[in-house]
C-alpha positions as CSV (number, residue, x, y, z in Angstrom):
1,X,73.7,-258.9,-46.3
2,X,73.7,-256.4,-49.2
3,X,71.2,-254.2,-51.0
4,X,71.4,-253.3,-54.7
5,X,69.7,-252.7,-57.3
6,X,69.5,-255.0,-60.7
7,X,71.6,-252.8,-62.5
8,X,74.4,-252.1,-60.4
9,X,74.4,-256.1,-59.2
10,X,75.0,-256.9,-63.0
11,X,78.0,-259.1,-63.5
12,X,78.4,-259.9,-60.2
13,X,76.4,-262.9,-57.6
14,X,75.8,-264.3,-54.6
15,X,74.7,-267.3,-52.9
16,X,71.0,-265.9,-52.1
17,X,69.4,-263.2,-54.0
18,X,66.0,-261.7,-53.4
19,X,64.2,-259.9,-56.1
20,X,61.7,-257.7,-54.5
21,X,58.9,-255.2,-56.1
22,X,57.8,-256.8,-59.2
23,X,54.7,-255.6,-59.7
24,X,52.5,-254.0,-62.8
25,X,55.0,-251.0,-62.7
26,X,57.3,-253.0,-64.1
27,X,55.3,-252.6,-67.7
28,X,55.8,-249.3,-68.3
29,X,59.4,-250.3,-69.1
30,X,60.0,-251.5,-72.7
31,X,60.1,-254.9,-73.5
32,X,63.8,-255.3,-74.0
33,X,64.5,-253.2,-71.2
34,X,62.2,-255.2,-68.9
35,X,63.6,-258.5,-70.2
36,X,66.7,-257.9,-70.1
37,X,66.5,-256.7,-66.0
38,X,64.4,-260.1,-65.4
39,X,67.3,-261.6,-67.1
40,X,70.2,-260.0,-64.6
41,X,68.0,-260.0,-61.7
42,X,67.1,-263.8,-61.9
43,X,70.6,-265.2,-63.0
44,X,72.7,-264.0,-59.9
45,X,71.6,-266.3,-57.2
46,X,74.4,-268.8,-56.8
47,X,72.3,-271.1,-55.0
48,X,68.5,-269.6,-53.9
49,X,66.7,-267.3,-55.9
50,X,63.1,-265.5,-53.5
51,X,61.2,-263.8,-55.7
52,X,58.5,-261.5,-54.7
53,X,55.7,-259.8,-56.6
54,X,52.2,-258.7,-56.0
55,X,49.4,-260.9,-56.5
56,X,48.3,-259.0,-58.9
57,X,51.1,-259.5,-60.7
58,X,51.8,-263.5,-60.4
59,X,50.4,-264.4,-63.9
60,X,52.4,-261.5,-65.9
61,X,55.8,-263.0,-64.7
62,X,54.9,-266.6,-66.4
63,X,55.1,-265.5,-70.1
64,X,58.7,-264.1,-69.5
């Protein structure tokens, strides 16, 4: 089991990946920036992709 964050773990992937702590912090990151992390974070998983978020936060992530 590793821990890393989304930048470092760009170009690289494993079988499981768990995003953690998306929540409305996330926002006050610019568009492309945010996209572009969402991007990394949610294209490494090899075969299961967990993703956890607030509640608060479960209809911003829909748009993207």
């Amino acid at each position: 089991i590793g821990c890393s964050t989304i930048k470092s773990f760009k170009g690289l992937e494993s079988n499981v990946v768990i995003v953690t702590e998306l929540d409305e912090t996330i926002h006050s990151r610019p568009e492309n920036v945010l996209v572009n992390e969402l991007y990394v974070g949610l294209s490494r998983a090899k075969n299961h992709l967990i993703v956890m978020r607030s509640e608060k936060f479960r209809d911003d992530l829909l748009p993207v």
